[in-house]
LUMLUM-949537 format. One record per residue (C-alpha): x, y, z; residue in three letters. Coordinates in steps of 0.001 Angstrom, whole numbers. Example, Ala and Ser with C-alpha at 12.3 -4.5 7.8 and 13.67 -1.06 7.14 Angstrom:
SITE|c1|c2|c3|aa
SITE|12300|-4500|7800|ALA
SITE|13670|-1060|7140|SER
END
This chain:
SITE|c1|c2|c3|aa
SITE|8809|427|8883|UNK
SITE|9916|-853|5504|UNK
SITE|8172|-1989|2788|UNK
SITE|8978|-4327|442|UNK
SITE|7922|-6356|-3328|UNK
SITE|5548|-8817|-4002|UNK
SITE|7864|-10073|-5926|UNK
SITE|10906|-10368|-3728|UNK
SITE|10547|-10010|296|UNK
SITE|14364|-9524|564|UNK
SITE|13688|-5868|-1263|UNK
SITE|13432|-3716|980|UNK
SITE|12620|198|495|UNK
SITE|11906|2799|3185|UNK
SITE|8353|4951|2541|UNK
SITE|9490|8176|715|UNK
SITE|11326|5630|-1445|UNK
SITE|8652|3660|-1895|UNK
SITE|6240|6186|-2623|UNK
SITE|8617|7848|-4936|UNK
SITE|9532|4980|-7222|UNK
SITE|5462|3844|-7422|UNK
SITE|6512|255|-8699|UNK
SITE|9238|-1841|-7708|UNK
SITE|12174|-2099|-9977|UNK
SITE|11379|-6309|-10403|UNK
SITE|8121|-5021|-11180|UNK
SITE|6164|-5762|-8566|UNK
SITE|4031|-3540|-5921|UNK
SITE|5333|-2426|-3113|UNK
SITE|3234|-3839|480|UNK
SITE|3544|-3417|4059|UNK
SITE|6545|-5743|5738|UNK
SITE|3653|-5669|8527|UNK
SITE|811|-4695|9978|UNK
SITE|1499|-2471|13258|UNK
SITE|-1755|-2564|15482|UNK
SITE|-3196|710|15970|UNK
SITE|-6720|1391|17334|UNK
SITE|-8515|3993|15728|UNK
SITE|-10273|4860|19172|UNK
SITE|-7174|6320|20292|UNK
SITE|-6681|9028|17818|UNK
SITE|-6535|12792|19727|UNK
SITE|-10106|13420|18222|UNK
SITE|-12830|12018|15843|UNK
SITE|-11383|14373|12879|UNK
SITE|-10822|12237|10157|UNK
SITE|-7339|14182|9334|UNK
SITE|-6174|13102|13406|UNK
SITE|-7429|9677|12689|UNK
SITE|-5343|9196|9435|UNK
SITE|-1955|11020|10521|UNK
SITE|-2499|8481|13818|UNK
SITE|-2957|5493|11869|UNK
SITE|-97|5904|9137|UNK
SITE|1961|7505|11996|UNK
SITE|4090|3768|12485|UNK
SITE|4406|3570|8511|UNK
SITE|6987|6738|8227|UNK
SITE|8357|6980|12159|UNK
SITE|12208|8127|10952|UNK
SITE|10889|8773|7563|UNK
SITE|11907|12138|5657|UNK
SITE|8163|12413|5618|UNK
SITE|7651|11692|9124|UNK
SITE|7399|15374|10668|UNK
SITE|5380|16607|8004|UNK
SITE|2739|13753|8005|UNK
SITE|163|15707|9677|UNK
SITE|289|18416|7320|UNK
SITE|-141|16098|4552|UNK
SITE|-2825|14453|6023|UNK
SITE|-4280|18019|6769|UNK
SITE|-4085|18527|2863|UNK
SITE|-5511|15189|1864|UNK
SITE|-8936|15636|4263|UNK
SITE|-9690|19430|3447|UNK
SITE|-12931|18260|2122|UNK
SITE|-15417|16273|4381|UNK
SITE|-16067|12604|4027|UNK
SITE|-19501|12000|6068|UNK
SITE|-20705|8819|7308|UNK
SITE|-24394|9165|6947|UNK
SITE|-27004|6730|8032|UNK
SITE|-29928|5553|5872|UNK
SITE|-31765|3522|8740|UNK
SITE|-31698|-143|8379|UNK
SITE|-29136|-775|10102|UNK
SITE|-26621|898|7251|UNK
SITE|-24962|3520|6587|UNK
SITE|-22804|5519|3835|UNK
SITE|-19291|6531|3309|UNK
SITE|-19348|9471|1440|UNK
SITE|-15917|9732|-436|UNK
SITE|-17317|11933|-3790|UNK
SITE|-17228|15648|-1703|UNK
SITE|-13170|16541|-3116|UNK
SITE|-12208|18083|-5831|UNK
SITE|-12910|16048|-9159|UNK
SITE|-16196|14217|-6664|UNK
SITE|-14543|10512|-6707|UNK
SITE|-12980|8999|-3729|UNK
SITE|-9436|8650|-5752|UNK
SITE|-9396|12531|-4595|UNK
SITE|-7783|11299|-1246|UNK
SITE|-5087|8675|-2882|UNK
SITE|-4166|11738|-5187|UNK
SITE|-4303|14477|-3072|UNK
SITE|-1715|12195|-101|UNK
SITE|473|11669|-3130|UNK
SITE|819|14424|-4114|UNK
SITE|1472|16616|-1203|UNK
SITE|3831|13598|-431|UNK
SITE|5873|13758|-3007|UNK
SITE|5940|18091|-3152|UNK
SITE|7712|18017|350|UNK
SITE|10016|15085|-1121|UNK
SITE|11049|16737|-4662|UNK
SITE|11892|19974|-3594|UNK
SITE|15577|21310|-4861|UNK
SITE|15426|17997|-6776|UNK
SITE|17324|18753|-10230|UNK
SITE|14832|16415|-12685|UNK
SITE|11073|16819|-12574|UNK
SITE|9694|13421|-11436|UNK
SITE|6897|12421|-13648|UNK
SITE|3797|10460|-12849|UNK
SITE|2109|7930|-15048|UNK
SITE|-1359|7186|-14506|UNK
SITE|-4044|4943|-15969|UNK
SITE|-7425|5418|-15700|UNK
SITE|-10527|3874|-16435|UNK
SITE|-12392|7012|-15277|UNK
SITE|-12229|9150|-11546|UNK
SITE|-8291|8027|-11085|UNK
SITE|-6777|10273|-13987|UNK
SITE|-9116|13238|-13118|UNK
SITE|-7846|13383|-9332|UNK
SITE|-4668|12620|-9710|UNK
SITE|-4499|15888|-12406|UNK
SITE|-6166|18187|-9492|UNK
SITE|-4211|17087|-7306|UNK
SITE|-463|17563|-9304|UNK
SITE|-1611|20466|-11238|UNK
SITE|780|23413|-10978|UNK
SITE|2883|21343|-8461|UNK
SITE|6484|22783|-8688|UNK
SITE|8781|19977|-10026|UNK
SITE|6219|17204|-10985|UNK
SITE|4970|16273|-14249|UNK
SITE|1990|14245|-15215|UNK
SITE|958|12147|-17944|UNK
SITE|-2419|10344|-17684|UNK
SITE|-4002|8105|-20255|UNK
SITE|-7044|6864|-20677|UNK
SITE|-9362|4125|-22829|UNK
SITE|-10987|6366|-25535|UNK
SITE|-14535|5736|-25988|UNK
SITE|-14604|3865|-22478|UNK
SITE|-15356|6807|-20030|UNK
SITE|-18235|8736|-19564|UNK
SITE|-18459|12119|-21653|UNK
SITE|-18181|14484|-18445|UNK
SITE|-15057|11743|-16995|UNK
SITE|-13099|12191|-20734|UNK
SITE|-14198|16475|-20126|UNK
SITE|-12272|16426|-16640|UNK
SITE|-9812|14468|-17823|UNK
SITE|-8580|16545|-20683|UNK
SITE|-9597|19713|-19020|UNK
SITE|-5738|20663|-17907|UNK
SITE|-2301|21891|-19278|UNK
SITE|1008|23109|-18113|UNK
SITE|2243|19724|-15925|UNK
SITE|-481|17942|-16948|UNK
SITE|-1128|15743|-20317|UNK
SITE|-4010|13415|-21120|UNK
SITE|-3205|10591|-23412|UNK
SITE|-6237|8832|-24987|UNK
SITE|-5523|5237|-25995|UNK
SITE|-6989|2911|-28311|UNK
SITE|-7797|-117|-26469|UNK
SITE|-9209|-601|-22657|UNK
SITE|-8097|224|-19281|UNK
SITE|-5885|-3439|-18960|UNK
SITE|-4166|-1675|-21938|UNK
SITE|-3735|1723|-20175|UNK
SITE|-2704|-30|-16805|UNK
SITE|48|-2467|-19401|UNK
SITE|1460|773|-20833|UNK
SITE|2257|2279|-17461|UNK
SITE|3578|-845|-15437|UNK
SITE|5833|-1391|-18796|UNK
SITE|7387|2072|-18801|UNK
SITE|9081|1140|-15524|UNK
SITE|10719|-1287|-17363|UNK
SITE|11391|406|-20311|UNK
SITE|15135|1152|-21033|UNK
SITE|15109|4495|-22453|UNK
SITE|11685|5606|-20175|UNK
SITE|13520|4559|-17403|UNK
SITE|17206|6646|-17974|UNK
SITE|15607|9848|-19537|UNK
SITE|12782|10239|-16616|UNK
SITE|12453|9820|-13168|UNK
SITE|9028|7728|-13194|UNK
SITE|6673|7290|-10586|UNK
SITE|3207|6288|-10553|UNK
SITE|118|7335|-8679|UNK
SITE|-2378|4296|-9739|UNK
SITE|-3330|2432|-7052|UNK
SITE|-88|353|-7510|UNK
SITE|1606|2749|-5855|UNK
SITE|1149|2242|-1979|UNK
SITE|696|5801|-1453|UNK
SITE|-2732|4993|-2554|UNK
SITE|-3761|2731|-857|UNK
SITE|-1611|4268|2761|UNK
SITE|-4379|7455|3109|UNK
SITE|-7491|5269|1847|UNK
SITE|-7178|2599|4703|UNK
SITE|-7219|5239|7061|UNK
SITE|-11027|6720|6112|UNK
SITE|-11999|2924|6837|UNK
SITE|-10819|3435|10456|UNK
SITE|-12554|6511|10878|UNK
SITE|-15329|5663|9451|UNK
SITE|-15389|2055|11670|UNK
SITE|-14625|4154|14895|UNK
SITE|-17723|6306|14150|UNK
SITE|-20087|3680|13235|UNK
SITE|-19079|1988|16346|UNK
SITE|-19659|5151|18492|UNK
SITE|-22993|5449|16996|UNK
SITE|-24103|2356|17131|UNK
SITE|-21975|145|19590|UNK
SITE|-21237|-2532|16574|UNK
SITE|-18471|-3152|14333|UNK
SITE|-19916|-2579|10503|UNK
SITE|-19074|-4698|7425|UNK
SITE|-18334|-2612|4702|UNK
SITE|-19623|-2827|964|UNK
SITE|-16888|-1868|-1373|UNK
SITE|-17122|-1047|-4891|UNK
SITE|-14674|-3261|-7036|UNK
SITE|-12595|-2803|-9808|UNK
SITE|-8805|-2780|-10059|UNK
SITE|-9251|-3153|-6326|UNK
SITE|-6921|-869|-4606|UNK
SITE|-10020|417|-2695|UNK
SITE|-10869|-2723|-953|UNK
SITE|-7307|-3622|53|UNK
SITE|-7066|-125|1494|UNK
SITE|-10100|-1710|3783|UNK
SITE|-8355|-5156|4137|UNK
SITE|-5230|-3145|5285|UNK
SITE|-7409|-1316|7956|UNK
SITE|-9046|-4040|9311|UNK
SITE|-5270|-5634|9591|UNK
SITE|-4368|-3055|11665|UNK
SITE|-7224|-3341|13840|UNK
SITE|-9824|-1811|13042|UNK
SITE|-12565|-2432|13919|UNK
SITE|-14661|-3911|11083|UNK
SITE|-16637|-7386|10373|UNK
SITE|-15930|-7987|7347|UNK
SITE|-15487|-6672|3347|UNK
SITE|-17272|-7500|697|UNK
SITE|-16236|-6474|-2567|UNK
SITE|-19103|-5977|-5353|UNK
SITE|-18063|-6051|-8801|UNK
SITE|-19931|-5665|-11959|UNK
SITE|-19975|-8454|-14808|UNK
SITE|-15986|-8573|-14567|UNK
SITE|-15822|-11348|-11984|UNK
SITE|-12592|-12562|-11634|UNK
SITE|-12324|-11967|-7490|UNK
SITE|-16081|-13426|-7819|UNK
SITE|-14632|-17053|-10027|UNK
SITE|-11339|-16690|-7237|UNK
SITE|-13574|-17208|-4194|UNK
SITE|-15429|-19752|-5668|UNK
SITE|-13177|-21875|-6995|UNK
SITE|-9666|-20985|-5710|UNK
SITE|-8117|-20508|-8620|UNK
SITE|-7249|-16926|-10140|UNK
SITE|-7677|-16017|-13820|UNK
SITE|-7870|-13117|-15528|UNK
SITE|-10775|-12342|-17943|UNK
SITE|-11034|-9892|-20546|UNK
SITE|-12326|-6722|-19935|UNK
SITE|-16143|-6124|-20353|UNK
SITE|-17919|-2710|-20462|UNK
SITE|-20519|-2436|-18284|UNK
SITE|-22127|790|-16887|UNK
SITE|-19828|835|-13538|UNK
SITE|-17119|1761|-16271|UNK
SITE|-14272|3053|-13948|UNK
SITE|-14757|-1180|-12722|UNK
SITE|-14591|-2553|-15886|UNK
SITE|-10908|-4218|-14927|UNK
SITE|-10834|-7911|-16420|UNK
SITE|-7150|-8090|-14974|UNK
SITE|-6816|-6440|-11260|UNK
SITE|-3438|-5519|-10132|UNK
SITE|-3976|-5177|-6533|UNK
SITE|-4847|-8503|-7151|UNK
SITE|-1162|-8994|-6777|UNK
SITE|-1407|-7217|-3112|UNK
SITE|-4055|-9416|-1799|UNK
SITE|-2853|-12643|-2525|UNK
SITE|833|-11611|-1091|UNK
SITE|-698|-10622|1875|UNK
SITE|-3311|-13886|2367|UNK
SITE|-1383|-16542|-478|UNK
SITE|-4750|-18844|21|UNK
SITE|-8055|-18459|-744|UNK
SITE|-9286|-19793|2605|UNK
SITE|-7229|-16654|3882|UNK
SITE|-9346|-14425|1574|UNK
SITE|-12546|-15596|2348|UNK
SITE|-11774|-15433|6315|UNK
SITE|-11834|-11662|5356|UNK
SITE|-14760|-11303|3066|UNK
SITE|-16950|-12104|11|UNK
SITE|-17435|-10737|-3541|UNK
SITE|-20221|-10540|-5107|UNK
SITE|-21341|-9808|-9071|UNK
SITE|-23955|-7485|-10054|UNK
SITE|-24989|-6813|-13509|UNK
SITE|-26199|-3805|-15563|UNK
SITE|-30119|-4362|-15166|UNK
SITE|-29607|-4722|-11236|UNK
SITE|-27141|-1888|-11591|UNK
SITE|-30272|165|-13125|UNK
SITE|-32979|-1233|-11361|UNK
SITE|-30683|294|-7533|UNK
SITE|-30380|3744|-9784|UNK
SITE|-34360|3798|-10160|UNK
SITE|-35022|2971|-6679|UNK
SITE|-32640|4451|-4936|UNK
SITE|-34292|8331|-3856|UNK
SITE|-37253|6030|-2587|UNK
SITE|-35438|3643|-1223|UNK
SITE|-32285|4692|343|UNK
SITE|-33343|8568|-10|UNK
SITE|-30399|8972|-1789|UNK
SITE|-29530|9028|-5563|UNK
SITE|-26592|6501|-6406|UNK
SITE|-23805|6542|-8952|UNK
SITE|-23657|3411|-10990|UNK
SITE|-20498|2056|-8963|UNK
SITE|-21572|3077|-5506|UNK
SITE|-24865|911|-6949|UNK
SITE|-23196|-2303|-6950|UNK
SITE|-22466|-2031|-3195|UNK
SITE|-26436|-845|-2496|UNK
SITE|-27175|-4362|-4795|UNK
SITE|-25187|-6076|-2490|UNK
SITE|-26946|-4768|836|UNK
SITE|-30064|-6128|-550|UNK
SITE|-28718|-9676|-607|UNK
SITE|-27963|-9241|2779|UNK
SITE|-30321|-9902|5726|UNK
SITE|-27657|-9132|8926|UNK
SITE|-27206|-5804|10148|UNK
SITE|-24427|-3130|10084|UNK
SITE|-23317|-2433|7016|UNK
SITE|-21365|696|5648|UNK
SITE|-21782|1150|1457|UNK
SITE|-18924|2934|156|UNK
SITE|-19870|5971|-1963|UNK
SITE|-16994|5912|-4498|UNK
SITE|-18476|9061|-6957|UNK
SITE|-20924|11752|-7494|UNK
SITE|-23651|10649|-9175|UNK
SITE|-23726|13939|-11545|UNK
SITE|-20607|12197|-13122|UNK
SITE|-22453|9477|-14979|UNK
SITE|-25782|11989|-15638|UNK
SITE|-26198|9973|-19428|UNK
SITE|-26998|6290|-17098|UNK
SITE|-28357|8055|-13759|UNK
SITE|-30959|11184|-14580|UNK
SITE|-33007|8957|-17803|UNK
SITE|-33554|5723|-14309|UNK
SITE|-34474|8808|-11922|UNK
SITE|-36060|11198|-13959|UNK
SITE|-34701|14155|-12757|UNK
SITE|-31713|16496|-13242|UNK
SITE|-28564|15859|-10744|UNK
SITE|-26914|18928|-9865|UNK
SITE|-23180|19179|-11146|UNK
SITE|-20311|20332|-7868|UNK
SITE|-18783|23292|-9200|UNK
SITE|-15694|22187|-9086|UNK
SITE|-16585|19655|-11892|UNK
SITE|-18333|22433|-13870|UNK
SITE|-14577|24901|-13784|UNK
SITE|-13034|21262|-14855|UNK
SITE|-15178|20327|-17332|UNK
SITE|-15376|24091|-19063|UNK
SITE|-11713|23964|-19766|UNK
SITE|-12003|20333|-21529|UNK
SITE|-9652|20202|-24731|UNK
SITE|-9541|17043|-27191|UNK
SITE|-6559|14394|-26198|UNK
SITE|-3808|13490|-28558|UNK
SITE|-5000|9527|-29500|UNK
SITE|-2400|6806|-29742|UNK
SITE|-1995|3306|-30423|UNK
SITE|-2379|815|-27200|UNK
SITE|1707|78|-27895|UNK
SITE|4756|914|-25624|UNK
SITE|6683|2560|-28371|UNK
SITE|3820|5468|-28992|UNK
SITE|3631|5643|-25422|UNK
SITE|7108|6113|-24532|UNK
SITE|7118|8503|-27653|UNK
SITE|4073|10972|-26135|UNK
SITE|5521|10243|-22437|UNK
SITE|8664|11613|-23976|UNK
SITE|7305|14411|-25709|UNK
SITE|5495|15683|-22338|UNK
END
C-alpha cells in the first residue's frame, strides 16, 4: 500500500514515510492510493484494539511498521471507548475516556507509538509541530511526552481555548513546548503547514506533524468507526449513521475512510457550529473559505478546513460528497439549549462539541444513529455547569495535567517568530 499527495498522484511514499514526514514535500496531505475492503465482522474478536490492527493491517503489509502494528494498536486503545445506547434508536461513541479526555487521544497516542518504534538509533530528534484549537495540542503532548528522540512544539490561539484546555496545554516540559500565538487557529494551522516549507526549518530539523494532516491521524480514528458500526450492528441488526462533530474535519474523513472500506455505516453527517463552509459546499457546490468565528464549540471554530483538501481528492464533486452525507450548522443558543437538556433528555451531560451532533439528532426523524462524543464535558465547565446547574467531575488525569500548568511564551502569528521559538525548542 502506498500513499500518495493531493497534490500530485505520481508521489508516491510508503506508510512509515508517510507518517514520518506528516505533510508532503509539494505541500499537500498525504491520502490512501485506495481503499482495500475489509469487513470489520471479521476481526479475531469484538476488542476494539483486534478490530483496528485488522482494519489498518492492508495499509502497512511490508511496512517497517508492519510486525509491530498490533502493539501499537494495543498502545493506542489502552483506554475504553464504549458505545452506549440512549434508547431512541441512538447511541454514543464515547471517545473522551484517554488521557487528556478528547478523542484526539487515539490520533496522538497511534502516532506516537508509531513513530517511537520508527526513530529509534536515529541520530536527529524528529520534531512535531502541532496546531491546536483546543483537545489536539493537549493529546498529542501526553502522548510524546518523555518519548526518547522526539521533540514537540505545539501552539495554540491565545485567548481562544478554554481556561482548563490553555492549563493542559502548557502543563508540560522537557520534549514538550507550548507556543501561544496571537491570532486564531487558521493562523496556528498556517504557521505549521509553512514550516515544511520553510528553508532553514526544513535543513536544521527533521519536521513532522501530528495535526490531523498527517494521515497517521486519521489511519487509527477510522478504525473506532468500524468497531463501533460492527457493534451497533450486532446489537441492533442495522447499519447506524453517524453524527460527527466538525471542525478542521479530520474526524469525519476518518469515518468517510471507514465506510470506504466497508464498513458498515449509512451515512455521515457532519455538524458544525456557525463556521459553515462544508454547510455553503453542499449547498451550493462551490468551496470557500470563511473567516474564523468563535463560537462556544471552540476546538471547531476552523473558517478554513484542511482535510477539506482530503475529501474533495477523494470525491472531486459535490454530488460525490453528498452521496456520503450531509452537514448541518448549529449555533450557540441551540448549542446551549442541548447542554440544558441534555441529563433529562439523553441522561447524559454533553460537551459543547459533542452538542452539535445531539442538535443534529433532533432534526432527524429516521432511526439509527451513533453521536460521536468528541470530549469530556468537565473540559468546558465555564459553558456546561452555569446550563446544568451542577458541578461536573474533573478525570484525574486532567486534574495531574492541569496542576502542573505554566504560562506559554506569546508570539506574533508570523513565520519568522515561529521558526525563531521552533528553533529555540
Amino acid at each position: 500500500m502506498h500513499f500518495v499527495s493531493t497534490r500530485d498522484s505520481d508521489h508516491r511514499a510508503t506508510p512509515s514515510e508517510t507518517l514520518t514526514r506528516g505533510l508532503a514535500p509539494d505541500g499537500g496531505l498525504y491520502v490512501p492510493a485506495s481503499f482495500p475492503q475489509v469487513d470489520p465482522a471479521e476481526a479475531p474478536s469484538g476488542d476494539i484494539a483486534d478490530i483496528a490492527t485488522h482494519m489498518l493491517a492492508p495499509y502497512f503489509e511490508d511496512d517497517p511498521l508492519a510486525p509491530v502494528l498490533a502493539e501499537v494498536c494495543a498502545d493506542t486503545f489502552s483506554f475504553p471507548v464504549p458505545l452506549r445506547d440512549l434508547g431512541r434508536n441512538t447511541a454514543v461513541l464515547e471517545l473522551f475516556h484517554g488521557p487528556t479526555a478528547a478523542f484526539k487521544d487515539v490520533g496522538a497516542r497511534f502516532l506516537a507509538a508509531a513513530l517511537s518504534h520508527l526513530n529509534e538509533g536515529a541520530d536527529q530528534p524528529i520534531t512535531i509541530l502541532v496546531a491546536t484549537s483546543g483537545d489536539t495540542g493537549a493529546a498529542v503532548a501526553a502522548a510524546f511526552y518523555e518519548k526518547p528522540n522526539v521533540e514537540v512544539v505545539v501552539s495554540y490561539p491565545k485567548g481562544r481555548v478554554s481556561e482548563r484546555q490553555e492549563k493542559q496545554l502548557t502543563g508540560w516540559d522537557k520534549n514538550v513546548r507550548t507556543l501561544a500565538v496571537n491570532g486564531d487557529f487558521d493562523d496556528c494551522q498556517r504557521l505549521v503547514k509553512g514550516a515544511f516549507q520553510d528553508e532553514v526549518l526544513s535543513t536544521e530539523k527533521r519536521l513532522s506533524s501530528a495535526n490531523s494532516i498527517n494521515v497517521g491521524r486519521l489511519l487509527p480514528q477510522l478504525t473506532y468507526y468500524a468497531a463501533a458500526s460492527r457493534w451497533y450492528v450486532a446489537r441492533h441488526g442495522e447499519a447506524p449513521g453517524f453524527i460527527v462533530p466538525s471542525g478542521n474535519l479530520g474526524n469525519a474523513v476518518a469515518a468517510f475512510y471507514a465506510r470506504a472500506m466497508g464498513s458498515p455505516i449509512r451515512e455521515i453527517v457532519m455538524a458544525t457550529n456557525e463556521n459553515r463552509p462544508v454547510v455553503d459546499f453542499l449547498e451550493t457546490g462551490t468551496w470557500e473559505p470563511h473567516p474564523t468565528r468563535e463560537t462556544l464549540a471552540t476546538a471547531m471554530d476552523v473558517g478554513d478546513p484542511s482535510n477539506m483538501e482530503r475529501l474533495r481528492h477523494h470525491w472531486p464533486d459535490v454530488d460525490s460528497v453528498r452521496a456520503q452525507g450531509d452537514a448541518v450548522q448549529v449555533l450557540d443558543a441551540e448549542i446551549e439549549r442541548q447542554i440544558q437538556q441534555g441529563p433529562a433528555v439523553w441522561d447524559t451531560v454533553w460537551d459543547p462539541h459533542t452538542a452539535t451532533a445531539a442538535a443534529a439528532r433532533e432534526q432527524r426523524d429516521d432511526a439509527h444513529w451513533v453521536l460521536v462524543a468528541t470530549a469530556h464535558p468537565a473540559k468546558f465547565d465555564t459553558v456546561v455547569e452555569p446550563l446544568i446547574g451542577e458541578t461536573v467531575p474533573v478525570p484525574e488525569a486532567l486534574q495531574a495535567v492541569m496542576q502542573r500548568s505554566t504560562p506559554a511564551p506569546v508570539i506574533e502569528p508570523t513565520m519568522q517568530a515561529y521558526r525563531e521559538a521552533v528553533l529555540q525548542h
